[in-house]
C-alpha positions, 0 to 999 in steps of 0.5 A: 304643708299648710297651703295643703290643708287649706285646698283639701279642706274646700274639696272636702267641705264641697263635697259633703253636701253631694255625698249626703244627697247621694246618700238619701234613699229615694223610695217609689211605688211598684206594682208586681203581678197586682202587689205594691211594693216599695223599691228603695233607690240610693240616687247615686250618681256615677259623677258624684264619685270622689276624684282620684287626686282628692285621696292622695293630694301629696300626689297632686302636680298643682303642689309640687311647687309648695312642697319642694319649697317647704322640704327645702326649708325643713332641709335647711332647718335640720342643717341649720341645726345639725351644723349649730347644735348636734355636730359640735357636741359629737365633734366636742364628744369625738374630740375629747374621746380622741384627746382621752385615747391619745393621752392613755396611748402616751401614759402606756408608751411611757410605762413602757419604756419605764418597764423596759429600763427597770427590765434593763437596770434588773438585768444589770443588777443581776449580772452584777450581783453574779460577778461579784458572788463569783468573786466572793466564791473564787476568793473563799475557795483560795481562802479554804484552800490556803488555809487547807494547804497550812493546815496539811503542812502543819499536820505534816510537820506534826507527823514527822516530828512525832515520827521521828520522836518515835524512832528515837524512843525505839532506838532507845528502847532497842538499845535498852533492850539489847543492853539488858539481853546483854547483861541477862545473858552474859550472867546466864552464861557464867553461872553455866560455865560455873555449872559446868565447873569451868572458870568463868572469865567475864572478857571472853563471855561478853565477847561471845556473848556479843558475838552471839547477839551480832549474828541472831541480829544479822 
């Protein structure tokens, strides 16, 4: 680069004189049907124009060499510092990103299977807690149903006595009853014989009396 400057700086040095002498206007008199006139002349030469290298001197074969040679060494130095400074730091960033993702990857496996086992530890205390509410409900429904069957036969039990009870008391009251119809009757029945002027015997009344009754009976 700098070789570059130091050869284009000569060339333009060089050809600034031939470019201010080429821009001098040279002035001569001509005469025109009898008129003087002033014809002005730039003296431009067709050598003195700028060679076709000095516009881009990039181009020029002569400084193929030096260039390469200074791009080789502003390769170099980009390396040197891309492999020294810049690609450590992106390896160190890439490192620890890695690092990080491989940690949070580690954290959510172990959640995971820490959710698995409290799914699975849930799904047994469930079961669990339904067996054992079924044993509660099959324990409480042969409880209720002993307890209803007692409570059955008690009534049972109560019902029939009282039924019985109840039987005798007709018992009695019927034979009660039939005893006063009886006597009701066998007392009608004199004072109708005695009515009738008949002699009232109490053995035949009561026979037929009671013969009476046995047949309204049957």
């Amino acid at each position: 680069m700098f070789s570059l400057l130091q050869q284009v700086a000569p060339t333009a040095a060089t050809q600034t004189p031939a470019a201010s002498d080429a821009a001098a206007v040279d002035t001569a008199p001509v005469t025109v049907d009898g008129v003087h006139h002033v014809e002005l002349t730039t003296g431009l030469a067709a050598d003195t124009a700028p060679p076709a290298g000095a516009a881009m001197p990039q181009l020029d074969v002569s400084t193929f060499g030096n260039q390469i040679f200074w791009l080789l060494i502003t390769l170099a130095i980009i390396y040197w510092v891309l492999s020294k400074i810049a690609l450590p730091r992106i390896g160190a960033v890439l490192s620890d990103r890695q690092g990080a993702i491989t940690a949070d990857l580690g954290a959510a496996e172990e959640f995971k299977l820490k959710a698995k086992e409290a799914e699975a530890a849930y799904d047994k205390a469930l079961a669990d807690a339904r067996a054992e509410a079924g044993k509660i409900v099959a324990q409480q429904r042969a409880e209720i149903q002993d307890e209803l069957n007692r409570a059955i036969a008690h009534a049972d039990a109560e019902i029939a006595a009282r039924t019985a009870e109840s039987e005798t008391r007709i018992r009695e009251i019927r034979a009660s009853a039939e005893e006063d119809a009886r006597s009701v009757a066998q007392d009608v029945t004199a004072d109708l014989v005695r009515h009738f002027g008949g002699r009232a015997d109490d053995a035949e009344i009561a026979s037929a009396v009671d013969q009476r009754m046995k047949g309204s009976v049957q």
